[in-house]
C-alpha positions as CSV (number, residue, x, y, z in Angstrom):
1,X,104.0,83.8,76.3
2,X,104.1,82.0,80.0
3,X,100.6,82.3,81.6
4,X,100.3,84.8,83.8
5,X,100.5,83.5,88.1
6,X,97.5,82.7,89.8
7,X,97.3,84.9,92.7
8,X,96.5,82.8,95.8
9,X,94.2,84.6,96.9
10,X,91.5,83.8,94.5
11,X,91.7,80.4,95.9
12,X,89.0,79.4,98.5
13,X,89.6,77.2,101.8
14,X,88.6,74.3,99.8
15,X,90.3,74.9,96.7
16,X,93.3,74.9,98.9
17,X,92.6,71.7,100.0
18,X,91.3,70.0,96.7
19,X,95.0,71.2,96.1
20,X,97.1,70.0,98.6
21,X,95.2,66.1,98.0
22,X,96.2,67.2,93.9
23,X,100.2,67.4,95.1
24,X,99.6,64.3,97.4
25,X,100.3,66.2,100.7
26,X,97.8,66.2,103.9
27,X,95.1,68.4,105.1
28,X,97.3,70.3,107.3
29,X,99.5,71.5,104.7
30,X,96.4,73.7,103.2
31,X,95.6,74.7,107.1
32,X,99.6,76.1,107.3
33,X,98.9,78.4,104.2
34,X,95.7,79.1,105.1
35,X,96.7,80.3,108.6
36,X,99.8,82.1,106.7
37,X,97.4,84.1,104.4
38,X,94.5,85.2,106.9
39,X,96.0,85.0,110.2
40,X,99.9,85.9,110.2
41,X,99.3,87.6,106.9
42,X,102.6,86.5,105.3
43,X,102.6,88.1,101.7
44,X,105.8,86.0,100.5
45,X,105.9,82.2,99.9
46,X,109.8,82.8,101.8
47,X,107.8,84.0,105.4
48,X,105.4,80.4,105.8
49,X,108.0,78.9,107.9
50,X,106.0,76.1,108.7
51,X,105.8,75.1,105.6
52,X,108.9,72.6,104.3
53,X,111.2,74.7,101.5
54,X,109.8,72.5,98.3
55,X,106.2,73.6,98.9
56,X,107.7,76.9,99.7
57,X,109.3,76.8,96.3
58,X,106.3,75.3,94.5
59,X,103.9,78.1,95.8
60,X,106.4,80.6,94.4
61,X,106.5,78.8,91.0
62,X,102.4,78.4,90.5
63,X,100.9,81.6,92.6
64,X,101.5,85.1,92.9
65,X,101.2,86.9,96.2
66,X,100.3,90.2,94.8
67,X,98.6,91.6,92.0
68,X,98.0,95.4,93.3
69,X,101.0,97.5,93.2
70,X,100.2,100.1,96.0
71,X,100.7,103.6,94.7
72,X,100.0,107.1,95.5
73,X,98.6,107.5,99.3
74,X,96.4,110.1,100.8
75,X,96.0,111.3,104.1
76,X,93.3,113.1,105.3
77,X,93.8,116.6,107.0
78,X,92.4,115.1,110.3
79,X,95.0,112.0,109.9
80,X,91.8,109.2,110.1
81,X,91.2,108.8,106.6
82,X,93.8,107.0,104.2
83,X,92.7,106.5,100.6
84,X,94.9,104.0,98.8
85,X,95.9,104.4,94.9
86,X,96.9,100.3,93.6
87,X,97.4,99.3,90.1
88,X,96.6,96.1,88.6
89,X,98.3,93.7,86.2
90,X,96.8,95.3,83.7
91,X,97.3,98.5,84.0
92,X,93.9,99.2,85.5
93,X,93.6,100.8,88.7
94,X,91.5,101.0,92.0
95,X,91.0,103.2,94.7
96,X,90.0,101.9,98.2
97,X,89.7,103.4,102.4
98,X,91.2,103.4,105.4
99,X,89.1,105.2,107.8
100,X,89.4,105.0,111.6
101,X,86.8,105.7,114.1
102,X,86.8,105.9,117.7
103,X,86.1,102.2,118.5
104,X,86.2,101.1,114.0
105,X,88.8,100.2,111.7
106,X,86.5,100.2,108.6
107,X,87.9,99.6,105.5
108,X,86.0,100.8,101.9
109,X,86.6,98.0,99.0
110,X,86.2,98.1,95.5
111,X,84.5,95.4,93.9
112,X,85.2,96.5,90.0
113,X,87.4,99.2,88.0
114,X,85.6,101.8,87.4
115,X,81.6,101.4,87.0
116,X,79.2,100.5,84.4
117,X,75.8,102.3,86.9
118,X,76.7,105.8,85.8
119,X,75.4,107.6,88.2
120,X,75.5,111.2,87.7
121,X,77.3,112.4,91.0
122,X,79.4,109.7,91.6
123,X,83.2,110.0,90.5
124,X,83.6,106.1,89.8
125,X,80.4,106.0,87.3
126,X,81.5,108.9,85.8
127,X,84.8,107.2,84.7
128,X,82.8,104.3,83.1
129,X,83.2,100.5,83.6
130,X,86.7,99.1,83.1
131,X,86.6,95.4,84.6
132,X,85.8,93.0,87.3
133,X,88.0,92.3,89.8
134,X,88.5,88.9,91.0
135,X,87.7,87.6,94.4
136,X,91.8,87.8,95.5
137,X,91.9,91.6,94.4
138,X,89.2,92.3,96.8
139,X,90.8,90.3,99.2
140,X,94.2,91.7,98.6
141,X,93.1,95.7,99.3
142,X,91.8,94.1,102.6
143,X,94.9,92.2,103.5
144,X,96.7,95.6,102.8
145,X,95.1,97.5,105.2
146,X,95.3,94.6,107.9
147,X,99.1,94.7,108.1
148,X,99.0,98.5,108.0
149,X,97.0,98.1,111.2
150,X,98.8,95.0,112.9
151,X,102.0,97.0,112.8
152,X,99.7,99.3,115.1
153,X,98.8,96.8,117.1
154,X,95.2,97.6,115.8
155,X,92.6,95.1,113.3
156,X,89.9,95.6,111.0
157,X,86.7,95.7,112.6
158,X,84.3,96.4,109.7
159,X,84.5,96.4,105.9
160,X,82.1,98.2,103.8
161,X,81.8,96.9,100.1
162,X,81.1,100.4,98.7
163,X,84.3,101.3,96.9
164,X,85.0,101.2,93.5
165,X,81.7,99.6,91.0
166,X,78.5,97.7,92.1
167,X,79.1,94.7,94.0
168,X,76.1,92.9,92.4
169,X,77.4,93.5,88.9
170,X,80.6,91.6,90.2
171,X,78.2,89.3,93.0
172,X,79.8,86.2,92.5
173,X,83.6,87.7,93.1
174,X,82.7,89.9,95.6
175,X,80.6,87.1,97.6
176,X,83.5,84.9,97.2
177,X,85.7,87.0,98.8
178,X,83.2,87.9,101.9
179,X,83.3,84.0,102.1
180,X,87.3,83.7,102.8
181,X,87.7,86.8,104.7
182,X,84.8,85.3,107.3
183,X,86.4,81.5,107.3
184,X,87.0,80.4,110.7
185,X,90.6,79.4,110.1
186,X,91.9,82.2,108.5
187,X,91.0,86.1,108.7
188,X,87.8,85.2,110.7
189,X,85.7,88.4,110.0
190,X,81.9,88.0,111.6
191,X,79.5,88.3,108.5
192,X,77.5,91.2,110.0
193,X,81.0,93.1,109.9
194,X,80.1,93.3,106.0
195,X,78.1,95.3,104.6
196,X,77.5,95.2,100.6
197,X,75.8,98.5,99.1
198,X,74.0,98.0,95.6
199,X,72.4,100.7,93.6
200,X,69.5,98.2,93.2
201,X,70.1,95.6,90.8
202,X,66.6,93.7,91.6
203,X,67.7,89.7,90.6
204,X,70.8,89.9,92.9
205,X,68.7,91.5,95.9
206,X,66.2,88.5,95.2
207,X,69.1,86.4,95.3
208,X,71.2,87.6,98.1
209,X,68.0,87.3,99.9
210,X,67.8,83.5,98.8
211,X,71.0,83.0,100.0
212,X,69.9,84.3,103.9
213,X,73.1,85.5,104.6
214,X,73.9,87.7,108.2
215,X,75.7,90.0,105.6
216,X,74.6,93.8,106.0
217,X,72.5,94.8,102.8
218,X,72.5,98.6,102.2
219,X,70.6,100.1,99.1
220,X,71.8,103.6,97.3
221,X,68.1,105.0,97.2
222,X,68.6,108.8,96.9
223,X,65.0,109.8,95.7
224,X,61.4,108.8,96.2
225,X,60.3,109.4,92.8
226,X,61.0,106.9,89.8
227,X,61.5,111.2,87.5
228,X,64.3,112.3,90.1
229,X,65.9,109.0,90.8
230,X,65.9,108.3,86.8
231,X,67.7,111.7,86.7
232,X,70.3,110.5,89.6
233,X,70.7,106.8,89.1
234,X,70.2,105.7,85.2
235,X,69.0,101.8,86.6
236,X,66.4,103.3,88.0
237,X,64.5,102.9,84.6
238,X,65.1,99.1,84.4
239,X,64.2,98.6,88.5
240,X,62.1,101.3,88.9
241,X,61.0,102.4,93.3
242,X,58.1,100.5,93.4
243,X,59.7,96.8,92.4
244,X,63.2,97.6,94.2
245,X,60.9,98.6,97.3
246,X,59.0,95.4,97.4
247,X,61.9,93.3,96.5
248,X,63.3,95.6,99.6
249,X,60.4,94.5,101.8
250,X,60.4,90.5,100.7
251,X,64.1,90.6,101.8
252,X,63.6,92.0,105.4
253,X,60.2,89.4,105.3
254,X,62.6,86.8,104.5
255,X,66.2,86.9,106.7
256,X,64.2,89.7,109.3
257,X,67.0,91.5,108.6
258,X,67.4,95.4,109.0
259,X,67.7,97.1,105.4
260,X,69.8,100.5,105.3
261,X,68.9,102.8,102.4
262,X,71.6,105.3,101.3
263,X,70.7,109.2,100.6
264,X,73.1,111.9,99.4
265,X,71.2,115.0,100.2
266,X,71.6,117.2,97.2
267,X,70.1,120.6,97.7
268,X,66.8,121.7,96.0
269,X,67.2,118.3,94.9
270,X,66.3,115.8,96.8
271,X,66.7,117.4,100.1
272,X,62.7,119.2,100.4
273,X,60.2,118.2,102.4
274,X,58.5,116.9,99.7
275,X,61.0,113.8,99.1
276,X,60.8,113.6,102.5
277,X,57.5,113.3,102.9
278,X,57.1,111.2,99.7
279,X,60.1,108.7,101.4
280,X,58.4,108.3,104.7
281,X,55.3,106.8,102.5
282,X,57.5,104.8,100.9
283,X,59.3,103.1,103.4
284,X,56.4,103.0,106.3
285,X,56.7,99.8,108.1
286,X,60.0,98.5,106.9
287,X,62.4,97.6,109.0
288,X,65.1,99.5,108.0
289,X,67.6,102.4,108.7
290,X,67.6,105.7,106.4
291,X,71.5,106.8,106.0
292,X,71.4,110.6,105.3
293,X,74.5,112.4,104.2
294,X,75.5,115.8,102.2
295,X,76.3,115.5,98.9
296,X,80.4,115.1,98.3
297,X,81.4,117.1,95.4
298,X,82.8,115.9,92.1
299,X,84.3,117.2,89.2
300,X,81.5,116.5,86.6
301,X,78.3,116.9,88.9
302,X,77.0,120.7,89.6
303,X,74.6,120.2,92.1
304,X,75.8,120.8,95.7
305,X,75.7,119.7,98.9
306,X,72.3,120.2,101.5
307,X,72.7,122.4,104.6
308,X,73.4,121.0,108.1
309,X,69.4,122.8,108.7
310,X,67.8,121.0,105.6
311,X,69.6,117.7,106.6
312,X,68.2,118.3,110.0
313,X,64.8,119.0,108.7
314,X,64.9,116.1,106.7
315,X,65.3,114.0,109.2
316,X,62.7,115.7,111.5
317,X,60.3,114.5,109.2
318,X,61.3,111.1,109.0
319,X,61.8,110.8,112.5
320,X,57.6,112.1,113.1
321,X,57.0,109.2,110.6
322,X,58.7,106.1,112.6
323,X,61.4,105.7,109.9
324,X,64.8,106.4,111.7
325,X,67.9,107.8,110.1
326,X,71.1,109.4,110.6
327,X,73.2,112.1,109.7
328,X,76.5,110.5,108.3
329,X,79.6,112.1,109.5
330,X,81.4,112.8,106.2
331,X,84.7,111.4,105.8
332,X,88.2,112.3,104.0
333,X,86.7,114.7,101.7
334,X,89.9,116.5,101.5
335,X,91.6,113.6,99.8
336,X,88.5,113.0,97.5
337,X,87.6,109.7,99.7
338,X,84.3,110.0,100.6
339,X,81.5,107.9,99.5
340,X,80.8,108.8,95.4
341,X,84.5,109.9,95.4
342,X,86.2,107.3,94.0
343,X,87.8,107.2,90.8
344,X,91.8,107.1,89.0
345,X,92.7,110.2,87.4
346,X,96.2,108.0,85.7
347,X,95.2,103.9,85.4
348,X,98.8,103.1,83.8
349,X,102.0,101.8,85.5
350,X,104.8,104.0,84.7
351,X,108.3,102.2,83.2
């Protein structure tokens, strides 16, 4: 059986060009397709008319331009919330977000197929770990959205890598593909347009903070005790609070970077004073940013969703402490596309 295409995304700026020297054609060759990809956002080897027909042709022989086949789509109620169903070669499937804000086109990515962090309330853990994706099927749900957009005369202005699996189970993909979206040359995306969210897999945040990078860094902390957060977040007994808190602290000591920390306020859960309290002592002087925001509701999770009051309250005490936070406004719930929401019900191509 014929190998399957590359797809041409997965190839970086410089892979381009290691190619273009490979087929004995110059440096601007790889610019052309480069530009084609990221800029114009051609998604056929027939629309790079710059390009001379035989390396037209030979594109369309070696690489694929697609391997997500867009399927069922989901508007919100509200019409600012668009939550994409695409299936892979392989007959897995991804979900990923179109949300528009005032001044924001900010786009929610998945990193894997389903999750391997099971935690409890979120619909993509619950479905268990399928596979990887690859850095051009990241790249390729962005690319989507961005010609949804141009047609509207409209860009991406932030992309949040909190979609579909745990971006540091996948972190050399998923940094890959923040890599091509910020090249100069092509799609030119600032780095601290990123953000990448991690339930707290301790070597990557060491590593990511290695690495210096101006890309966001949120963590999904949602309790202040290693009991509850076992309960919520099963890697919580292999990186318990105290070690993901100080690796936490060496990476704002390190890049002087803001950290956000990620709460879904789940009443008599999480939401009392008492994890308030208990959070405040946690995170006293760190530089960071404490994103609150009401449970969204699943199929397999019971618990529900805090009050606007407790939320409120929650903050309050925070806020007396010096550790500042907001109240996230909660987004295409009516389509099930709000954060912990993700998941395929059917992850096989009909015909």
């Amino acid at each position: 059986m014929k190998d399957r295409p590359r797809l041409i995304y997965d190839l970086s700026f410089n892979d381009l060009l290691g190619l273009m020297q490979q087929w004995g054609l110059p440096r601007y060759r790889a610019v052309q397709i480069w530009e084609g990809l990221y800029r114009s956002l051609w998604k056929s080897p027939d629309e790079f008319i710059t390009l001379p027909g035989n390396l037209r042709e030979r594109l369309s022989q070696e690489f694929t331009f697609q391997a997500l086949l867009p399927g069922a789509e989901l508007h919100s109620s509200d019409g600012e919330t668009i939550k994409t169903l695409f299936h892979l070669r392989d007959n897995h499937a991804i979900e990923a977000v179109l949300m528009r804000y005032k001044t924001r086109r900010t786009l929610c990515i998945s990193t894997q197929a389903g999750c391997a962090m099971g935690c409890v309330f979120c619909a993509t853990g619950q479905m268990g770990f399928k596979r990887n994706l690859s850095s051009g099927e990241i790249i390729e749900q962005v690319l989507y959205y961005a010609r949804q957009l141009k047609a509207h005369g409209e860009a991406v202005s932030n992309i949040v890598i909190m979609g579909m699996g745990e971006p540091f189970h996948n972190y050399e993909e998923t940094l890959r593909a923040i890599d091509c979206l910020n090249h100069p040359e092509g799609f030119n995306l600032g780095a601290r347009r990123f953000t990448i969210s991690t339930v707290g897999i301790i070597p990557m945040i060491r590593k990511f903070t290695q690495e210096n990078r101006q890309v966001n860094l949120a963590v999904s902390l949602h309790a202040a005790d290693d009991e509850t957060r076992s309960s919520l977040l099963p890697i919580n007994k292999k990186y318990p609070i105290s070690e993901l808190i100080s690796a936490c602290r060496d990476y704002v000591s390190q890049t002087h970077r803001r950290i956000t920390f990620e709460w879904a306020l789940i009443r008599d859960v999480n939401d009392t004073p008492e994890q308030a309290h208990k959070l405040a002592s946690l995170l006293k002087g760190l530089l960071c940013h404490v994103n609150v925001i009401p449970l969204n509701p699943t199929r397999r999770y019971q618990g529900e969703a805090t009050t606007r009051e407790r939320a409120e309250m929650f903050c309050e005490i925070l806020s007396q402490a010096g550790i500042p936070s907001t109240i996230r406004l909660r987004r295409g719930i009516d389509i099930q596309a709000g954060c912990g929401q993700l998941a395929t019900q059917n992850t096989s191509i009909e015909g």
